[in-house]
N, C-alpha and C positions, 0 to 999 in steps of 0.2 A: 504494500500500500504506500502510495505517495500521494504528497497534498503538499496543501497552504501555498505561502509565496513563492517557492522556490521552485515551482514549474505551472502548468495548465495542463486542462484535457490534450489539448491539441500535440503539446509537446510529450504527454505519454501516451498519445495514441502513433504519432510518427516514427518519433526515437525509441520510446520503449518496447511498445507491445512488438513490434517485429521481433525484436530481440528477444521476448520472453513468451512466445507463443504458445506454447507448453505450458505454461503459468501463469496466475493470474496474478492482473499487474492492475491494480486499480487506482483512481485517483480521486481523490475528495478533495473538494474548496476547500475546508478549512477542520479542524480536529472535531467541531460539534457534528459532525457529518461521519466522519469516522467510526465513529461508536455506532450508529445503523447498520453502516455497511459491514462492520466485524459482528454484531449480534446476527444481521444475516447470513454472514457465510459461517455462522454458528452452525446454522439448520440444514442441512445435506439438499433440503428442496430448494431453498431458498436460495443457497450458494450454487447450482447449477442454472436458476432464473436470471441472477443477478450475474452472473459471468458472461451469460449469452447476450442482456442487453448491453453488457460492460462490451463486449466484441461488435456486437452491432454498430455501436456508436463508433468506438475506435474505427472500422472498415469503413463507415461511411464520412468520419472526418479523413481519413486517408485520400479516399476518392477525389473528396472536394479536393485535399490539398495534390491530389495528382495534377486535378483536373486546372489551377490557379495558373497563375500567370507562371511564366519560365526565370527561375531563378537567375539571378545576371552572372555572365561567364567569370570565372575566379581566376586572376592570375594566379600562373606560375612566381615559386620564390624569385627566382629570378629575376622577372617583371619588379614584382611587390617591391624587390631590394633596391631594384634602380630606379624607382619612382618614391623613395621612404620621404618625408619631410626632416630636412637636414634644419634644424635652428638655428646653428654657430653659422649660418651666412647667409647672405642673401638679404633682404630683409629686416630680417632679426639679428643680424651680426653685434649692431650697435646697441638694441634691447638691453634698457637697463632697468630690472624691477622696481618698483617701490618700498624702500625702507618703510618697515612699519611703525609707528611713533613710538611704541615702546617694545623692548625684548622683554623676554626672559616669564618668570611667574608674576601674577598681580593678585594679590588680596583684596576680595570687595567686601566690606561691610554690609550685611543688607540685614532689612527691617522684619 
């Protein structure tokens, strides 16, 4: 089971479930949601319900995203290395940040 911030449906239906097809790989918005879908695959009935629409949806977000626009061509390292943004020249050679008005630790008093 995966959830909360640190992914979506979409990105465990593309990257994971391929991956784990043999297993069930499910995903929940957020932890109060969790607790349903673990009470259900508690119950042998339930947890073969809930896996078929958990695949359903995955194959049908799949689809779509087969079926989306064409991902833009990716250069090679190669390319990537000779078009990097160099800062020490150009432009920015002269770049001089701004000192900030004070360094170091400051103690605020508050009410």
């Amino acid at each position: 089971m995966i959830g909360g911030a640190t992914t979506s449906k979409e990105h465990t239906a593309i990257k994971l479930y391929p991956k784990y097809k043999q297993h069930c790989v499910f995903y929940t918005s957020n932890a109060s949601r969790a607790v349903t879908v673990c009470a259900t695959l508690m119950n042998p009935e339930g947890r073969a319900a809930l896996w078929e629409q958990f695949k359903k949806d995955y194959e049908k977000i799949q689809q779509s995203f087969a079926n989306s626009k064409p991902l833009r061509k990716q250069l090679s390292i190669e390319e990537a290395r000779a078009n990097r943004f160099d800062g020490f020249s150009g432009e920015w050679a002269d770049y001089v940040p701004p000192t900030p008005k004070q360094t170091g630790i400051e103690e605020m008093e508050l009410p």
